[in-house]
N, C-alpha and C positions, 0 to 999 in steps of 0.2 A: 427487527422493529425496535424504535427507539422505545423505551420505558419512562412512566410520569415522573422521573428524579428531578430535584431542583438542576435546573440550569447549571450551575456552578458545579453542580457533583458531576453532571454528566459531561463539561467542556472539563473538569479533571479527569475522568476518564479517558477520553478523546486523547487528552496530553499524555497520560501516563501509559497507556496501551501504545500510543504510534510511538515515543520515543524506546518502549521495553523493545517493539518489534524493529527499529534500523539497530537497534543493539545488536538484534538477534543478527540479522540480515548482515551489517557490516562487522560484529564481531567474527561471524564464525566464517567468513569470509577471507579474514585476517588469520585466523586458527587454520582453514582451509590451505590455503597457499601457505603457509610457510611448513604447515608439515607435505603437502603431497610432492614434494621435490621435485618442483616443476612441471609436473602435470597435468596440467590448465581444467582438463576432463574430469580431472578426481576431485581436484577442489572445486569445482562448479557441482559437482556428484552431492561433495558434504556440503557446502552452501546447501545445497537446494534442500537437501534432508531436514538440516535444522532450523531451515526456513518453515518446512512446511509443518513440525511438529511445535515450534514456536508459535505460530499464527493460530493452531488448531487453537490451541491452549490460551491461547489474549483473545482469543474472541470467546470461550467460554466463558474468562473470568470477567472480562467487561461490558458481552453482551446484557448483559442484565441492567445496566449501569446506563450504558449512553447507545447502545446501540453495537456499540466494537465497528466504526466505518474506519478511521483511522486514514480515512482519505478523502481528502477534499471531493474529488469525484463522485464518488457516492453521497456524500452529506448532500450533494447539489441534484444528483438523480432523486436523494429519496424528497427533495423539498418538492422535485420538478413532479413526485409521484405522487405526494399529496401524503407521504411517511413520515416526513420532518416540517416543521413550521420554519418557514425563510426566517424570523425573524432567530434560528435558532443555527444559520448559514452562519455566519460570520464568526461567532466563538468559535464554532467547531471548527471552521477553519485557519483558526489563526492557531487553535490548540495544538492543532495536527503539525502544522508548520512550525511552531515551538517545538513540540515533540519531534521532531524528528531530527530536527538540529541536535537539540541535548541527547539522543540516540547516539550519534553518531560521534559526540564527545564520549558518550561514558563509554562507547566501545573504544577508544583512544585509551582511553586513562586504563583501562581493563589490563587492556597490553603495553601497558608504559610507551605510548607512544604520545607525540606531540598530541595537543588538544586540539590545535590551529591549523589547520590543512585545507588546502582546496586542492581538487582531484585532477590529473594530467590527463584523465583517461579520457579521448574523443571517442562521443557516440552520434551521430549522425548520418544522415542519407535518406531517402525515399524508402529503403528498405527497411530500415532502425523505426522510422516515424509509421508504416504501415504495421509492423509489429506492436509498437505502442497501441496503438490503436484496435488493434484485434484484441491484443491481453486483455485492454481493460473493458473493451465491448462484452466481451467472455464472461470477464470477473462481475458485469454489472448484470448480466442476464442471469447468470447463478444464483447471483444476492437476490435477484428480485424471486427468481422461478424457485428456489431451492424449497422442497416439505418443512413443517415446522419441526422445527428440533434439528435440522441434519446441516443447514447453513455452515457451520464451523466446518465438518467434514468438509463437503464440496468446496470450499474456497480453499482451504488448504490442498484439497488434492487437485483443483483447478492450477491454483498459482503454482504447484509443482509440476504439473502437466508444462505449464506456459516458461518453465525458466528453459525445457527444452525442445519444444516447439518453435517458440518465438525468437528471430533474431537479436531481439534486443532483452533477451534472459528477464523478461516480462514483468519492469519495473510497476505500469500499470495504475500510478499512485503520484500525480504528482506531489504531496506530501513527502513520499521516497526520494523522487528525484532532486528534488530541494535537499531537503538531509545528507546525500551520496553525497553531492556535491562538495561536501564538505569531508571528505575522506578520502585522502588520493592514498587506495589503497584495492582490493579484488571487487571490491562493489562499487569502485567511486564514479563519478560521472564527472565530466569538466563544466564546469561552470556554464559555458556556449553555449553546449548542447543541450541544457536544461528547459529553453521555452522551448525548441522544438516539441522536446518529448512531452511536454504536459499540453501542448494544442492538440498532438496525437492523441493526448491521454484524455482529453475533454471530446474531441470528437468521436472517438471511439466509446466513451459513456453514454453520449446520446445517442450513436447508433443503438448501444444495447438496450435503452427506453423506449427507443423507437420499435425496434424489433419486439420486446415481451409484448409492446401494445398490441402488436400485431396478432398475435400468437394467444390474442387475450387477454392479456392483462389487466387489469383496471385500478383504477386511483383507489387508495384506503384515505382514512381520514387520518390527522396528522393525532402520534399518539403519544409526541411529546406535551405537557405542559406550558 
């Protein structure tokens, strides 16, 4: 749940939590592969490890702050759910898509690598886009369904579930997919394939509002400011 912070402190939050977290995701990704010497399974192994103990941890420190959504997808669920005020859509979305861009640099600059890259790596197909879409249906019914206090848990052990369940290692965030994009590196995504996965990743949000409604759910009042 979003907290009454000024505007400006909680789209800083927003910025500074999603670019800590494509740090986390495309740093150790880069750290991943170059030591599992060729391995593909062991550095997807450590990826996904310090994904998931990265994520735990920015959603503690930020939930207080702005919410820790760190993805457009959600920021648009919780306004659809009556948890954020639209008028409060559009910063957080542009933070997140800032942030995840400079994520993605300072994992560059981290490992002396170019700053500048865009990603060779194709992900596409019917199967890649149905993946999308389950992750982030998953990850939105968590966020809504999860007890208070345990949110942080469950999404980190969700999106670590989902990097090896789902064919598409369960970007889930088009905020992520944008960021990747710009890393032709163990996380990166090619450019092309980037609206695919975020039409995935928006249909797949709505199914998962769809479904908690079902299941019960009901609209809160928005508890941002």
């Amino acid at each position: 749940m979003v907290h009454a912070a000024p505007l400006w402190r909680r789209v800083l939050g927003e910025a500074a939590g999603t670019a800590l977290l494509l740090a986390v995701v495309i740093g150790s990704g880069i750290m991943a592969e170059r030591l599992a010497g060729g391995n593909v399974a062991l550095a997807l192994l450590a990826n996904t490890l310090a994904t998931v103990g990265g994520l735990y941890a920015l959603i503690e420190v930020f939930g207080p702050v702005s919410g820790a959504h760190f993805n457009p997808a959600v920021s648009l669920v919780m306004c659809a759910g009556g948890r954020l005020r639209w008028g409060s859509l559009a910063p957080y979305a542009l933070a997140q898509f800032a942030g995840a861009a400079a994520g993605a640099w300072l994992a560059h600059g981290m490992f002396d690598l170019p700053l500048w890259q865009l990603s060779a790596t194709l992900r596409a197909g019917h199967g890649q886009w149905l993946a999308e879409a389950v992750a982030t249906g998953g990850l939105v019914l968590v966020i809504l369904r999860a007890p208070a206090g345990r949110a942080a848990a469950m999404v980190a052990a969700y999106i670590g579930a989902a990097y090896w369940f789902t064919a598409s290692t369960s970007f889930a965030n088009p905020a992520a997919a944008f960021g990747r994009m710009f890393s032709d590196s163990f996380a990166g995504i090619a450019p092309a394939s980037v609206p695919g996965f975020i039409a995935a990743e928006l249909a797949g949000a709505g199914a998962g509002l769809l479904l908690h409604r079902a299941l019960g759910g009901g609209a809160a009042a928005p508890a941002d400011a």
